[in-house]
C-alpha positions in Angstrom: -67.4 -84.1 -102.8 -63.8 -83.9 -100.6 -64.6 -84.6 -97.1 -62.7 -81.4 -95.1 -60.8 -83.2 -92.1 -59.3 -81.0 -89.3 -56.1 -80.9 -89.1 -54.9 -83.1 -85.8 -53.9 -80.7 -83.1 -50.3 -81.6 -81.4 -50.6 -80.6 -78.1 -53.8 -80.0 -76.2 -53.9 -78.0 -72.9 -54.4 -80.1 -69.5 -56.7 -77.8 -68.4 -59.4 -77.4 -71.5 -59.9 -80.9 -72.7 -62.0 -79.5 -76.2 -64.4 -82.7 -75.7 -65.0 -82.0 -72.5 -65.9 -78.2 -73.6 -67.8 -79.1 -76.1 -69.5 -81.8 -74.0 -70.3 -78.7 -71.5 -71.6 -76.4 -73.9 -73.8 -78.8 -75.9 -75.1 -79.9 -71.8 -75.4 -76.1 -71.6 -77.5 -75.1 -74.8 -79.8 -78.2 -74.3 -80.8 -77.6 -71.1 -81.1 -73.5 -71.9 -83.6 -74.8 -74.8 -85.3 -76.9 -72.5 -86.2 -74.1 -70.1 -87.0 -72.2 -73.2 -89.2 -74.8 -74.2 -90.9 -75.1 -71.2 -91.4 -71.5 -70.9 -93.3 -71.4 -74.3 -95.6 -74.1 -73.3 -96.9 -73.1 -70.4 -97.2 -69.4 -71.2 -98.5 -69.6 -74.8 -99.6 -73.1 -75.0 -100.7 -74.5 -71.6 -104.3 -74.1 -72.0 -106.9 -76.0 -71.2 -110.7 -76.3 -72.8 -113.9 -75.6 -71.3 -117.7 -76.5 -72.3 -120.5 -74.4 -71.3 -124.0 -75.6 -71.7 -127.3 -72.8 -72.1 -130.6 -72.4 -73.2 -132.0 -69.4 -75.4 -135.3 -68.0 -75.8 -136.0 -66.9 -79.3 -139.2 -64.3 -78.4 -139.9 -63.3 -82.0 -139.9 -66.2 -83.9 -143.0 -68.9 -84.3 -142.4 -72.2 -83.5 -143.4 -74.3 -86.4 -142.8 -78.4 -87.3 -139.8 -77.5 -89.5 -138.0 -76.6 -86.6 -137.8 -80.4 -85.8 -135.2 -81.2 -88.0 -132.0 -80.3 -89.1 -132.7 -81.1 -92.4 -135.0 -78.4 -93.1 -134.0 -74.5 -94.2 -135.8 -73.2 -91.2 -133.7 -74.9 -88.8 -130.5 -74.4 -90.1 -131.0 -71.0 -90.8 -132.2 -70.3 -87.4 -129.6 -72.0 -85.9 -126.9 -70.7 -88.0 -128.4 -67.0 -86.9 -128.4 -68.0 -83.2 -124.7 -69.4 -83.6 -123.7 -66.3 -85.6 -125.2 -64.2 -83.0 -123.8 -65.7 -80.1 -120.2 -66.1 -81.9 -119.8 -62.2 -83.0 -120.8 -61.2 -79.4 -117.8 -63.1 -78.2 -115.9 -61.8 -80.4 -116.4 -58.4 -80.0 -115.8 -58.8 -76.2 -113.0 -59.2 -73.7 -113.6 -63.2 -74.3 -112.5 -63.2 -77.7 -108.7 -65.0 -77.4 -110.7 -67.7 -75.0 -114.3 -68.0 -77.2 -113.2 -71.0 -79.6 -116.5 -72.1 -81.2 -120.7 -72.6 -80.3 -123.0 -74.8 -81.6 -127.1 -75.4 -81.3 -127.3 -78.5 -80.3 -131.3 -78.6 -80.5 -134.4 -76.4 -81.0 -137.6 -77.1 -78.9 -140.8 -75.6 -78.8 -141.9 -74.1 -75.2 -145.5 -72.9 -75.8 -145.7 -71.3 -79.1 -142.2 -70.1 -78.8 -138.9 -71.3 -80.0 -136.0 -72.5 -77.2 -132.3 -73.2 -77.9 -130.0 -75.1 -76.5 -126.9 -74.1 -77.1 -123.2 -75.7 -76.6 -120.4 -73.1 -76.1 -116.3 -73.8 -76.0 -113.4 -71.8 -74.6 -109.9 -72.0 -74.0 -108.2 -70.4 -71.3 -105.5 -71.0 -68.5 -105.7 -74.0 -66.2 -105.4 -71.3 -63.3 -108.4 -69.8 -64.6 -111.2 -68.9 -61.9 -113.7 -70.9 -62.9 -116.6 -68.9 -61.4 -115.2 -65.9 -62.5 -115.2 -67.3 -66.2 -118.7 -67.9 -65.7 -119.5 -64.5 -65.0 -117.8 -63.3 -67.8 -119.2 -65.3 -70.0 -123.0 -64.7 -68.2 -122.0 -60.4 -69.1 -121.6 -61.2 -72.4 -124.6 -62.9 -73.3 -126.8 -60.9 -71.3 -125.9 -58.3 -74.1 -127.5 -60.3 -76.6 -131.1 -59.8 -76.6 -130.2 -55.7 -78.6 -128.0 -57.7 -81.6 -129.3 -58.7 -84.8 -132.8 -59.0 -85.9 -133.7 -61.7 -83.7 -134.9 -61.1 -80.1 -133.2 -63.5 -77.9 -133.7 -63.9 -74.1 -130.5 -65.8 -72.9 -131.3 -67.9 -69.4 -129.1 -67.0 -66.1 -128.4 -70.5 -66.2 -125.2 -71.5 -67.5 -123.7 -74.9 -66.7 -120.0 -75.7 -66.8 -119.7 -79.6 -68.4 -117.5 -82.1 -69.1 -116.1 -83.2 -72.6 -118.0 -86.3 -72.1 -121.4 -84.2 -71.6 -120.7 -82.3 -74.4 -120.0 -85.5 -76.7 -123.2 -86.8 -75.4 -125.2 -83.4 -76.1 -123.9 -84.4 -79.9 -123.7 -87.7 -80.4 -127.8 -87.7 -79.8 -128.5 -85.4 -82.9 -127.8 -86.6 -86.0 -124.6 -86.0 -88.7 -121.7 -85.1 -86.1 -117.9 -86.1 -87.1 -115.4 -85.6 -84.7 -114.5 -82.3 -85.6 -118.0 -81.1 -84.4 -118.1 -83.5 -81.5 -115.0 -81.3 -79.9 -116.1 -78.3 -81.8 -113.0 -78.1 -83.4 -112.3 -75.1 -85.5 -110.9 -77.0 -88.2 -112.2 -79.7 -90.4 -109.9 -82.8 -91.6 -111.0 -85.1 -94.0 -107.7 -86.8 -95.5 -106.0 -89.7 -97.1 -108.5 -93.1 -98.1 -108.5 -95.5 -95.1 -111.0 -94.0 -92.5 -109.9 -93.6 -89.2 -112.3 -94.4 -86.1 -115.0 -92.5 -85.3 -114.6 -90.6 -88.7 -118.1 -92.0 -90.4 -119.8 -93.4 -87.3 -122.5 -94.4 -88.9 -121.2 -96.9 -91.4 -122.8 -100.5 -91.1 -121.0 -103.6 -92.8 -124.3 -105.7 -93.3 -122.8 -109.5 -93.5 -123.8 -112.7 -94.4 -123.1 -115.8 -92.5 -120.9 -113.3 -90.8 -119.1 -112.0 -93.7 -119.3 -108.6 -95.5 -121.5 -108.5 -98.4 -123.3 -105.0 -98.2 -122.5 -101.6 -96.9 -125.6 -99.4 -94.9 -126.3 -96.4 -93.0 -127.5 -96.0 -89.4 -130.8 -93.3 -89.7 -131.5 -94.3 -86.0 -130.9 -96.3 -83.0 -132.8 -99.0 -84.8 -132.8 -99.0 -88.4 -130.5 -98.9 -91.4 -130.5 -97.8 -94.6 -129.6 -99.8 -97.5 -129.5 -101.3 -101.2 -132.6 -103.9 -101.9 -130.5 -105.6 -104.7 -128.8 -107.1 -102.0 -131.4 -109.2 -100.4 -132.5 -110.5 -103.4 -131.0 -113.8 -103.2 -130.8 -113.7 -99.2 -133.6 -112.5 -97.9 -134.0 -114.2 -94.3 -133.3 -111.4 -91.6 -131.6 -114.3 -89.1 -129.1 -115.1 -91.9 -127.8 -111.6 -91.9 -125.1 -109.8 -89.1 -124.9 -105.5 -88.4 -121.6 -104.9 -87.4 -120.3 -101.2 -86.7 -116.6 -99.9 -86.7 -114.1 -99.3 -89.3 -113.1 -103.3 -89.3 -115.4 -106.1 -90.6 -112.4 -108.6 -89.2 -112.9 -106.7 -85.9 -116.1 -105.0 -85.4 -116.7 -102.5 -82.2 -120.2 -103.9 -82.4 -122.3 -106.7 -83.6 -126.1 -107.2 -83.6 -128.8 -109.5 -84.9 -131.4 -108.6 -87.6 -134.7 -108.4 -87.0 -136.5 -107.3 -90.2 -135.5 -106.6 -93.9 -137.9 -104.3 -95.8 -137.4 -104.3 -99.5 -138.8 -101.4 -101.7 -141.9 -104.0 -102.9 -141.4 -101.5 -106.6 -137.7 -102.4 -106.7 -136.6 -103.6 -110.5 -133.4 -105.4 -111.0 -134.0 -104.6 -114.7 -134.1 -101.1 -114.5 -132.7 -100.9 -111.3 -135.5 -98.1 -110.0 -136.4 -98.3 -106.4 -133.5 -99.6 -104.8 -133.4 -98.9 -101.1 -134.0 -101.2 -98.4 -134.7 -100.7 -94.1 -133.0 -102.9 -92.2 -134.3 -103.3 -88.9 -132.0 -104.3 -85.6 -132.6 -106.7 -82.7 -131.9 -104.2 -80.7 -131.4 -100.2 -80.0 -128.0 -99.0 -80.2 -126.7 -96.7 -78.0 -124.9 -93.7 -79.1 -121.5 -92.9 -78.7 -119.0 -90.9 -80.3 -117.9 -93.8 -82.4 -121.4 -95.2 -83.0 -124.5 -92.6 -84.2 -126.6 -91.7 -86.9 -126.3 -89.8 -90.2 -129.0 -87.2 -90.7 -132.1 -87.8 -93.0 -132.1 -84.9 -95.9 -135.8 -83.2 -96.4 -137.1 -84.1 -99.2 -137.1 -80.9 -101.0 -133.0 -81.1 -100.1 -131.4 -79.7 -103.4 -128.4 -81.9 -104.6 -126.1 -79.5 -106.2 -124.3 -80.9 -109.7 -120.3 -80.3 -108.9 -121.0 -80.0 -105.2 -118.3 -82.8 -102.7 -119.7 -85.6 -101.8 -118.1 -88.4 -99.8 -118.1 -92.1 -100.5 -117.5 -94.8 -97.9 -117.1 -98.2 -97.5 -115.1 -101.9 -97.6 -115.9 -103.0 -101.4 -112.8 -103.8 -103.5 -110.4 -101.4 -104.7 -110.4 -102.8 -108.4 -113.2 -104.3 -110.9 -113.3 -108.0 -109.6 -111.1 -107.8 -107.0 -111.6 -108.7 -102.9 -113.6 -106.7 -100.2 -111.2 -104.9 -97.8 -111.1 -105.5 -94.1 -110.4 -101.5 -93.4 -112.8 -99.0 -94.2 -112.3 -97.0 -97.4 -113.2 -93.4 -98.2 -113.4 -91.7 -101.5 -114.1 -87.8 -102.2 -116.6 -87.5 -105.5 -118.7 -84.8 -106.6 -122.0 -84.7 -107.5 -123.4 -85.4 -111.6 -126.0 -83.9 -112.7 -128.1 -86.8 -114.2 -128.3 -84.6 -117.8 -124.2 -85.3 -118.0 -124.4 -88.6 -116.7 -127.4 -89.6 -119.0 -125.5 -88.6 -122.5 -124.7 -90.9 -124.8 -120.8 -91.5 -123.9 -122.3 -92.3 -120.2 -125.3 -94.1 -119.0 -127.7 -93.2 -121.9 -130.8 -92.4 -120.5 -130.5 -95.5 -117.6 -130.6 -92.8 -114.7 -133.9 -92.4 -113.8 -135.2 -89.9 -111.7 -134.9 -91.6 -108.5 -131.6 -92.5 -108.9 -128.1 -89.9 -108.3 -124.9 -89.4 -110.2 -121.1 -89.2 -108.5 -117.6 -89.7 -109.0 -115.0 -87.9 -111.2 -114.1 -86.9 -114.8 -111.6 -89.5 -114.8 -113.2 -92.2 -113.3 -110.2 -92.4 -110.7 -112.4 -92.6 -107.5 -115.6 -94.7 -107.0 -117.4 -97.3 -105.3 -117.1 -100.5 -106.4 -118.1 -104.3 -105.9 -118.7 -104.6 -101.7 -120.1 -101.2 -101.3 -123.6 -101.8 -102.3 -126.2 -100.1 -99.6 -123.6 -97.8 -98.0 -123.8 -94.3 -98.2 -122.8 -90.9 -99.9 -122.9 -88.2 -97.4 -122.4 -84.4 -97.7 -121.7 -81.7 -94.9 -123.8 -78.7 -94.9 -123.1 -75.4 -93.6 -123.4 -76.0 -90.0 -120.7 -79.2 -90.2 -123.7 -81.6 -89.9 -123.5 -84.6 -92.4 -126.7 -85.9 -94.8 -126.8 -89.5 -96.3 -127.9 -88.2 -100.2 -127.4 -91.1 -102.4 -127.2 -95.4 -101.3 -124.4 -97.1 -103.6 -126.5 -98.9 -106.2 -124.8 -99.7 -109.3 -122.9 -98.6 -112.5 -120.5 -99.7 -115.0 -117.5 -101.7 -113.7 -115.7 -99.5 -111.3 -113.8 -95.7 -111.6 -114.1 -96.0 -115.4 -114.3 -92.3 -117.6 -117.9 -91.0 -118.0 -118.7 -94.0 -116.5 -119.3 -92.5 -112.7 -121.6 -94.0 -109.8 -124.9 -94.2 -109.7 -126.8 -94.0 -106.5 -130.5 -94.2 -105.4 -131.5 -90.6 -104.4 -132.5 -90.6 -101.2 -134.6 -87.4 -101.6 -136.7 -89.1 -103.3 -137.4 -91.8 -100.7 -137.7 -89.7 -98.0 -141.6 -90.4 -97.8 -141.1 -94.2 -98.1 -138.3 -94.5 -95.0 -141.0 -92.2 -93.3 -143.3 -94.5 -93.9 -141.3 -97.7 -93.4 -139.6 -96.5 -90.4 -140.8 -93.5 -88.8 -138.3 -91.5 -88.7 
């Protein structure tokens, strides 16, 4: 393509030097953007986020054992009632461009009667009265106990707290990424290497300090994992718990104390394979370091539903563990496909779960043994389903992941652990 050059210009006036015009005007139009800029942040985007901590009283509604747990139906359909209730009064009011999101943190029996403890954000202006945001927010919720079918007696108390409260409130229930941590509005879950803090409870269990099985922290204390691999190493003070997104270099490091083995566990058929690992000592939650939720065990795993796969096993059949923690997206098989002739042929037993892909193109593979598969339910709160226990070679066609169902174990890690 011809290059156009501009003709040179003979004479040029004393008085307007064109590079020094041009060096005026481009001084000019920068700094008019600048202000411009400027303007735009602090008017539109110069906000600044607030937590607000209450308690509810649910005065119609029983409380019963189920509530315990997130894991159950009746707690997540309470809370997801409470948090719809709360969120439709906002927005319906004068808060609604500063009400960003709520969350029940916990439900707790007081008597024979139901409390909630909720977590509420907002965005507003830094100039914002904060005592006069308080009292907005107090008008609002006052006007909840006449909405919906549940009678709900909101406390007088509200109490302004700190990012770092609310990421404490969280970080002590179980499931929460760091969307739900901040109460974000959106959720991100992209590319394969896992960032920090994005699946907090991933354990690399080593041996002689060196990565040999993935788990999953249930509590402060234990970890769920594979029994296939103890079965050569068995010895709890030959075995590391390290927790991060780097084996190389770990956020945390502890000591084993016990290794329970399902006693039933079959390296022939593979049936029973799930293992509690216990640790030397409590961790202590933060937002880079906490527990995965427990499913109930009458949690329904739905065939074609997204499931997430995590962990530092090799990227190919036969190749090397990886220092940086990996991440796959499956979706769930229903053990009918995955049983069929052109798949596992009848090996997937009733304990055991089903994931990957059609094409094979994302599994786990050699290294990932013991860690989890997680879903999110409805409420952004994440549920260890299935322990990486075996299949054939790695990301193969109709040859998908096979995981012990940890539905079906649910009893046992009671049993085992306590929780």
């Amino acid at each position: 393509i011809p290059v156009l050059r501009p003709r040179p210009v003979l004479w040029q006036s004393r008085f307007y030097n064109p590079f020094v015009v041009a060096l005026v005007v481009i001084t000019t139009v920068g700094i008019l953007a600048m202000i411009v800029g400027l303007l735009i942040h602090f008017l539109a985007f110069d906000k600044k986020t607030y937590f607000y901590h209450s308690s509810f009283q649910i005065l119609n509604v029983e409380y019963t054992e189920a509530l315990n747990s997130p894991a159950t139906q009746e707690h997540r359909g309470l809370s997801e009632r409470i948090e719809s209730m709360i969120t439709n009064a906002f927005r319906e009011s004068n808060l609604r461009s500063e009400f960003i999101r709520t969350h029940v943190v916990k439900l707790r029996k007081e008597g024979s009667g139901v409390i909630a403890d909720v977590v509420m954000k907002f965005r507003s202006r830094k100039r914002s009265n904060r005592g006069l945001m308080k009292n907005r927010i107090q008008s609002v919720l006052q006007r909840l106990s006449n909405s919906g079918n549940l009678e709900i007696s909101p406390s007088n108390e509200i109490t302004s707290i700190t990012n770092q409260d609310t990421e404490n409130f969280l970080t002590q229930e179980c499931g929460a990424r760091p969307d739900l941590i901040t109460l974000s509005e959106e959720r991100v879950i992209g590319g394969i290497q896992a960032e920090t803090g994005d699946w907090p409870w991933q354990v690399s269990l080593q041996l002689d300090y060196v990565h040999h099985c993935g788990g999953v922290l249930i509590s402060n204390s234990w970890v769920l994992t594979a029994a296939h691999c103890f079965r050569s190493y068995s010895q709890p003070q030959q075995w590391t718990a390290t927790f991060g997104v780097s084996t190389i270099r770990p956020m945390l490091r502890l000591k084993i104390r016990a290794i329970l083995a399902h006693t039933n566990y079959s390296p022939i058929t593979r049936d029973n394979d799930i293992a509690v690992v216990q640790l030397d000592r409590p961790v202590t939650f933060s937002r880079n370091i906490h527990r995965v939720c427990l499913p109930a065990a009458t949690q329904s795993i739905i065939p074609g539903s997204v499931a997430y796969v995590t962990g530092w096993g090799s990227l190919t059949y036969g190749g090397n563990t990886v220092a940086a923690l990996q991440q796959g997206q499956v979706r769930i098989i229903s053990s009918d496909e995955c049983n069929e002739p052109a798949g596992y042929s009848g090996s997937v037993l009733p304990g055991m779960l089903c994931a990957g892909l059609p094409s094979g193109a994302v599994d786990a593979c050699q290294g990932d043994s013991g860690g989890p598969l997680v879903q999110e339910d409805s409420r952004r709160l994440w549920f260890v389903v299935g322990i990486v226990s075996w299949g054939y070679q790695c990301g193969l066609p109709n040859k998908p992941g096979v995981y012990t169902r940890v539905t079906a174990y649910r009893d046992w890690i009671r049993q085992q652990t306590g929780i």
